[in-house]
VEXDREN-656161 format. One record per residue (C-alpha): y, x, z. Coordinates in steps of 0.001 Angstrom, whole numbers, plus 500000, padded with zeros to 6 digits. Layout:
// VEXDREN-656161
YXZ...
// end
This chain:
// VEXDREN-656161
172608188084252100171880191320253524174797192894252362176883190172253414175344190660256616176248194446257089179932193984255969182663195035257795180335196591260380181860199832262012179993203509262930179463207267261727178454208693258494175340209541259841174992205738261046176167204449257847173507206953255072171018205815257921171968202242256959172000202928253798168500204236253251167642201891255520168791199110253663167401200701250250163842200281251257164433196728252288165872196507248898163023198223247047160663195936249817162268192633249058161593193675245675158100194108245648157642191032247887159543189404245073157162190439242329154035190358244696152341187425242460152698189328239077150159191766240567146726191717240331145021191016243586143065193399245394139255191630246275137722194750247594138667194458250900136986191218253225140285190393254441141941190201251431144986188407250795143269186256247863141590184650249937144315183508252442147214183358250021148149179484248489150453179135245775152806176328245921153827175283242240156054172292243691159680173518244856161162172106247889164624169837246284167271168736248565167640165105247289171070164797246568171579160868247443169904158690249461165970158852249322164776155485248985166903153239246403165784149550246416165841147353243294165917143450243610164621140993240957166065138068239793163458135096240388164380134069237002163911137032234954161652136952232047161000140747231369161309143867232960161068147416231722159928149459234510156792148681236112157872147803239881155996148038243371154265145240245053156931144982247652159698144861244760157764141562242977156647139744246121160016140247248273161997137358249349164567135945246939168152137576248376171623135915248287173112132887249439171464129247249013172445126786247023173386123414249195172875121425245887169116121823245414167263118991246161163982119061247429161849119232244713164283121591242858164013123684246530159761123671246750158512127199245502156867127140241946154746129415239762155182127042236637157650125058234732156417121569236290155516123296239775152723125164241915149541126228240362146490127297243025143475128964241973140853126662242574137027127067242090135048123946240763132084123515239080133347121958235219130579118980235731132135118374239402135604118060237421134902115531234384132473113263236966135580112657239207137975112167236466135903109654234623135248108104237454138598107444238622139453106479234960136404103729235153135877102881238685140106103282239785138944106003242828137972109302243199137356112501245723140381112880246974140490116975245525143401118349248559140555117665251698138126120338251882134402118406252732133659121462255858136948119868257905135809116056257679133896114383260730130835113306259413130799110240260821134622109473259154132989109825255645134296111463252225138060111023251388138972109335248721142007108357246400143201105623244147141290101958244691140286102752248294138376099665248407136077099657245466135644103119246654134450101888250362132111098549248689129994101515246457129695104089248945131938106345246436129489105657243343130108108185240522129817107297237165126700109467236614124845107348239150123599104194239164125175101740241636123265099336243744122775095690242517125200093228243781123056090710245952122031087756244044122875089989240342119312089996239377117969091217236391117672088873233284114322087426232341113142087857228918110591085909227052107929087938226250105013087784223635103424091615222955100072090161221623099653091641218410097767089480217432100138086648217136102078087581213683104166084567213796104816084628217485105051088362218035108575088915220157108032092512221510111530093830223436113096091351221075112465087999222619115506085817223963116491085152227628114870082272229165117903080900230003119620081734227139121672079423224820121468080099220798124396077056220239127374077590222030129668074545222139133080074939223354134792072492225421137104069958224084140114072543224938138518075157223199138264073056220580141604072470219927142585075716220029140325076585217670141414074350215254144948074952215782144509079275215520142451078493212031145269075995210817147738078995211288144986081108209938145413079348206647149172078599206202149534082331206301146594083137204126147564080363201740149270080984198309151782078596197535151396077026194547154614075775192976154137072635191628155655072721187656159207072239187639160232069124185230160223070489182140163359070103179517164706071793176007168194071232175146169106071451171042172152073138170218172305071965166733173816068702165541171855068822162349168608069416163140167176068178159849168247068468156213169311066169153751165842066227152629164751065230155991162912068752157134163625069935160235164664073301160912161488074749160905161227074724157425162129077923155945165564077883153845166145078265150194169474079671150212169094082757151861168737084945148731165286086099150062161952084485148581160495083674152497156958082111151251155859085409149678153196087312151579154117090834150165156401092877151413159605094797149871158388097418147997160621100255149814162232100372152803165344101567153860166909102367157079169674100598159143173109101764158908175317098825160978175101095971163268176144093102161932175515090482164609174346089410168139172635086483169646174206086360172922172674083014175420170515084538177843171993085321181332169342088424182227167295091084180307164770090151177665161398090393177521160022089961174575160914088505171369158879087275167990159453085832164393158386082738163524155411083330161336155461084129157621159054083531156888160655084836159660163879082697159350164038081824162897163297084122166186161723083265169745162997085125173277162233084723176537164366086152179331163957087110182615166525084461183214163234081728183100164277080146179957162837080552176178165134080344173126165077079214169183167468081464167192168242081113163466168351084596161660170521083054158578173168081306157306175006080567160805172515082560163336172993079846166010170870079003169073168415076294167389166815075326171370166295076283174622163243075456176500163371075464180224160131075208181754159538078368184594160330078645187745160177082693187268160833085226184473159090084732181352156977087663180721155586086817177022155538084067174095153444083781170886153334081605167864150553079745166345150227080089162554151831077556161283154977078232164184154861074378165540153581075485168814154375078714170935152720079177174077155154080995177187153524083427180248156175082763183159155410085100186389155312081743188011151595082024187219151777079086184528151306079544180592153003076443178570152365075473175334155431073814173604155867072098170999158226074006168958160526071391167006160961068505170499161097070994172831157516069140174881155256070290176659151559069577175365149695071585178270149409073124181090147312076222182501147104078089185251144898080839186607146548081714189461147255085150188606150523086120186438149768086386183032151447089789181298150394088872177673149093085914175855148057085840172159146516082832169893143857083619168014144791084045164220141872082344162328143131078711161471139538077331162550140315078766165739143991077747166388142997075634169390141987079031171087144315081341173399143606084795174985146077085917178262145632088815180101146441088703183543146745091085186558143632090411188539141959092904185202140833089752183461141072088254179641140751084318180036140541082049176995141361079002177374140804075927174775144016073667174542141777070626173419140493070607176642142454072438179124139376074560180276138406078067180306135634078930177522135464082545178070136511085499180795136233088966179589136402091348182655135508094760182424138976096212182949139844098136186372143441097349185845146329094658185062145816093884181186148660094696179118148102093981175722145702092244173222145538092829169642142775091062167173141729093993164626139149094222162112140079090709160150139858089440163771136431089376164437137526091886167544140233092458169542141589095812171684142977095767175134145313098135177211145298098087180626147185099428183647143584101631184019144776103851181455141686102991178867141076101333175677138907098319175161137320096694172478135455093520172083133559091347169889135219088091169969133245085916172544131010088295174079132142089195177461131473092567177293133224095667175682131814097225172776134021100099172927135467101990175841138046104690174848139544106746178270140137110273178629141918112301181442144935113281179350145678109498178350148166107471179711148929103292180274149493102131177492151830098624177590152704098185174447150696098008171060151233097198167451148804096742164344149828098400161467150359096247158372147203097585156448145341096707159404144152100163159609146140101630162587147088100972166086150305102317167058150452102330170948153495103131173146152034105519175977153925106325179054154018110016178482156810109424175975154661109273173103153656106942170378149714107463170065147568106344166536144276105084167151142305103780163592142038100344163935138287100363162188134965101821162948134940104488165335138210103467167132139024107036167093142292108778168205144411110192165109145617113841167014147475114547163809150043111679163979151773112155167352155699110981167407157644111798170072161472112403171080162447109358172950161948108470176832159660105076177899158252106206180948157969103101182747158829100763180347156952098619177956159100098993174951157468097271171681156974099012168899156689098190164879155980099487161230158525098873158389156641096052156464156073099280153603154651101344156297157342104271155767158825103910159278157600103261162937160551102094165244160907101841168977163831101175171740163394103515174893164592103496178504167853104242177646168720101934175040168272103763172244166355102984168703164434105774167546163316105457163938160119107950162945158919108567159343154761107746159062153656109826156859155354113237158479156218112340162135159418113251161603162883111809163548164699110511161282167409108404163088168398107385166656170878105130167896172510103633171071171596099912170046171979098824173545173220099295177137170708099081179600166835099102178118165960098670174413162406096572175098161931095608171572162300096463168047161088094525165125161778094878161630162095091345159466158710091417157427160980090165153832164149092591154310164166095890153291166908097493155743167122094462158412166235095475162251166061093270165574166283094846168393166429093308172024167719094954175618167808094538179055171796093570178380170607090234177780171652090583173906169661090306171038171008092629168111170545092441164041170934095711162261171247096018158052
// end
C-alpha cells in the first residue's frame, strides 16, 4: 500500500534514496510490528506493554449477504432439524387465509381434538366432581375461577342446575341432608342376651315391615302370563309317536311247510344251525351284489342271530329294513316307526324281536315277522346304542346308552326302568357284555373305559389315560378274549376282554382314516382277520396275528360305517356306507 502510495511521485535523486531509506525502515518497522506477538514480552519495566496489550483471537468478517436471515415454520410440520429461536416457534402463522375454514377448524389448537391448558388440581378435587356429576347430573362448573364470584351469587355450577341448587351442591363424599318427612326406619330391637330364642341384635325386621308381599290383581296377571312364556320356551317338545307301520315286500312270506321267513333255509349249500365256524378264512376278491332301498346313509346294520340268513339296517332315512342274504336277496320288510334317523338296532336271541334307537328320543321294540310294535320307551334323551342282554333268562332285559352319560335298563314286561348306571362324564357309545356276560364294557364320548358287574350301578373298572382317544365303536372277539375298539386316532386298539382289562400295546393296526366316524369293526369268524370301513369308503382288511395290511378296497362312495363278515362263510363280507347301499363281497 505504501508503495502504491509513492508511485508516480516526482523529485531528485537525493529526494528519491531519501525516500528510499526512508521507506526501508518503515519496511523493516512494519515488519517487526508484524511479528511483535512472536516475541517474548518484556515484564521488567512497570509500564510494560503486557500488561496493556489484549489479543483479539476473533477476526473482524465482512458478512457477505444480508445479516439477519429469517426462517418461517410451517404450523403443520412434524420435525425439524435445526434447533430454532423462540421468536422462530412462537411467530405468527404467515400467508394468506383460507375463506373456507369454519370456525372450529379456525380456533387455535395444541392437540388433534383442540386446546389443552395447564391446569393445577388437586387429583381428589378431580374424581369428587366427576363422580358427582356422573351420580348426582351437576358439578363445579371447572372454567369460573371461585376468587371472581360474589359471594353472595354462590358457586357455579353445570349440568342439572336444579338438583344442584335443592342440595346446596352436595358432593358425593358428603352426606346430604334428609329430605323433610324421610325419616329413618325403625327397627325392632331385642339385644338381651339373655333371650336365646328372641335374641334379634342389628338383625331384627322393620316395624312396619311386610314379610308376604302380595301383588295386585294386575301384577298378577302378568306374572302368570311372563312364567307361561317362561315355559313354552323352556319346554321340550315331545313328539307324540308317529303311527307306526311295516310294509312286506314279499308275496310268499311263508313256505310250503308253513314257516315264515324267519326260519333259516335249507338250500343254501351252507349248514346255518351249526355253531362253529369255517375252519379257515379267506379274503374277498369281488362284489357280487347290493341291497339298494334306503334313501340316506346307513347306520348300522346286524345279522339275524345264529344263521345269519337274513340282515337288519336302519337308515338315517327313519326307516328299518329286513333283507334276505340268499337265494333272491330281496327286501323281506320295512318298518317305519321314527320320526328321526335311526341311530341303532339289535336282535334278541332267538331274532323274533329287534329293538330300534331313533334320535327322536324313542327305542321300539318290533316284532320281527308282523312288522308290530310291542312297546314303547322313552327317556327323553337320544339313545346312541341299545343292546339286549344275551342270557335267555334275561331276554326281557335291554341296556341303551344315551347322551345325558347314562346306561338305562329297561324291562319290556313292564315298561319300567330297573336299573341306571351313571358314572360316565360323556355321551355313551357302546356296550358290550364280556366275561360269559356276567359284565359288560362301555365307551364313552369321555374318552375312558368302563366296566360293570351286571346290576350294580357302579363301575368296577375304570380304564382312561391321556394318550387315549373316544372310542365309538367296539367289537368282541369270537373267543371272547379280546376287545377290538375303533379309536379316533386312526387306530384299532386291543384291550383283553378278561381279568385285568388291560391294554394289548403289542397289537396296534393302523393305516386307514376314522377320525370322526364310528365305523364298526369285526373278526373273521376264524379270528385270522379284523376288518373295518373308514371315512373314505374304504375296507381295510388286517391280519390278527401280525398286524399286518393285507388288503384295502374302495367298497363305497361316501363313508364305509360298517363291516361284518357272515359268521358260516368263509370269504363272504357286508359292508354298509353312507351311499345308502348295502354291499356283499365273496
Amino acid at each position: 500500500m505504501l508503495s502504491l502510495q509513492g508511485y508516480g511521485s516526482s523529485g531528485s535523486d537525493a529526494e528519491s534514496e531519501t525516500d528510499q531509506i526512508s521507506s526501508s525502515e518503515r519496511r523493516t518497522e512494519t515488519v517487526t510490528s508484524t511479528t511483535a506477538h512472536l516475541k517474548p514480552l518484556p515484564v521488567d519495566s512497570e509500564f510494560s506493554v503486557a500488561k496493556t496489550l489484549a489479543v483479539c483471537a476473533a477476526p473482524l468478517v465482512v458478512p457477505m449477504g444480508q445479516a439477519e436471515v429469517s426462517r418461517a415454520l410451517e404450523p403443520t410440520v412434524k420435525e425439524i432439524n435445526y434447533n430454532p429461536r423462540y421468536e422462530e416457534l412462537f411467530a405468527p402463522v404467515a400467508g394468506p387465509e383460507n375463506p373456507f375454514l369454519t370456525q372450529q377448524m379456525r380456533a387455535q389448537k395444541n392437540m388433534l381434538t383442540g386446546f389443552v391448558e395447564d391446569a393445577h388440581i388437586s387429583d381428589f378435587q378431580f374424581d369428587n366432581q366427576r363422580k358427582t356429576f356422573h351420580s348426582y347430573g351437576y358439578a363445579l362448573d371447572p372454567s369460573v375461577d371461585g376468587k371472581g364470584t360474589a359471594p353472595e351469587e354462590g358457586p357455579s355450577y353445570v349440568g342439572h342446575l336444579q338438583a344442584a341448587y335443592d342440595t346446596d351442591g352436595v358432593t358425593v363424599f358428603e352426606s346430604s341432608k334428609p329430605k323433610p318427612g324421610a325419616e329413618k326406619r325403625k327397627r325392632v330391637r331385642n339385644d338381651a342376651p339373655e333371650d336365646v330364642e328372641g335374641f334379634l341384635g342389628p338383625w331384627g325386621k322393620y316395624e312396619d315391615e311386610q314379610t308376604v308381599a302380595r301383588p295386585s290383581e294386575k301384577e298378577r296377571a302378568e306374572i302368570e302370563e311372563m312364567m307361561a312364556k317362561k315355559h313354552r320356551r323352556h319346554k321340550v317338545k315331545e313328539d307324540k309317536p308317529i303311527e307306526e307301520k311295516s310294509i312286506l315286500h314279499i308275496k310268499d312270506p311263508l313256505d310250503y311247510q308253513g314257516r315264515s321267513f324267519l326260519h333259516p333255509p335249507h338250500d343254501v349249500g351252507v349248514n346255518l344251525r351249526k355253531a362253529g365256524a369255517p375252519d379257515r378264512c379267506f379274503l374277498p376278491k369281488a362284489h357280487i351284489h347290493s341291497w339298494t332301498g334306503h334313501t340316506k346313509g346307513i347306520s348300522a346294520i346286524r345279522f339275524f342271530p345264529v344263521s345269519a340268513h337274513l340282515l337288519l339296517s336302519c337308515s338315517m332315512d327313519a326307516r328299518v329294513k329286513l333283507w334276505e342274504v340268499y337265494n333272491e336277496r330281496r327286501c323281506v320288510r320295512t318298518y317305519s316307526g321314527h320320526r328321526q334317523a335311526v341311530r341303532d338296532v339289535s336282535f334278541n336271541n332267538s331274532g323274533e324281536r329287534f329293538i330300534s334307537a331313533g334320535y327322536d328320543r324313542y327305542l321300539k321294540l318290533w316284532d320281527t315277522e308282523t312288522g308290530d310294535v310291542i312297546s314303547r320307551f322313552n327317556s327323553r334323551k337320544i339313545p346312541f346304542c341299545v343292546k339286549f342282554h344275551p342270557d335267555f333268562n334275561k331276554q326281557h332285559l335291554f341296556v341303551a346308552g344315551t347322551s345325558d352319560k347314562k346306561i338305562i335298563c329297561w324291562d319290556t314286561r313292564s315298561g319300567e326302568v330297573v336299573q341306571e348306571y351313571d358314572r360316565h362324564l360323556g355321551a355313551v357309545n357302546t356296550i358290550t357284555f364280556v366275561d360269559e356276560n356276567r359284565r359288560f364294557v362301555t365307551t364313552s364320548d369321555d374318552k375312558s373305559l368302563r366296566v360293570w358287574e351286571w346290576d350294580i350301578p357302579v363301575d368296577m373298572k375304570y380304564i382312561a389315560d391321556p394318550t387315549m382317544h373316544s372310542m365309538p365303536a367296539v367289537t368282541l372277539a369270537p373267543n371272547g378274549k379280546w376287545l377290538a375298539c375303533q379309536s379316533l386316532d386312526n387306530k384299532i386298539v386291543i384291550f383283553s376282554a378278561i381279568n385285568r382289562f388291560k391294554m394289548n400295546r403289542k397289537k396296534t393296526f393302523t393305516g386307514h382314516m376314522v377320525s370322526g366316524y364310528a365305523c364298526n369293526l369285526d373278526f373273521s369268524p376264524d379270528m385270522s382277520y379284523l376288518v373295518s370301513g373308514d371315512g373314505d369308503g374304504k375296507c381295510y382288511i388286517w391280519d390278527w396275528k401280525t398286524t399286518k395290511l393285507y388288503k384295502k378296497w374302495q367298497a363305497h362312495d361316501n363313508v364305509c360305517i360298517s363291516a361284518l363278515w357272515h359268521p358260516h362263510e368263509a370269504s363272504k363280507l357286508v359292508t354298509a356306507g353312507w351311499d345308502g347301499l348295502i354291499k356283499y363281497w365273496d
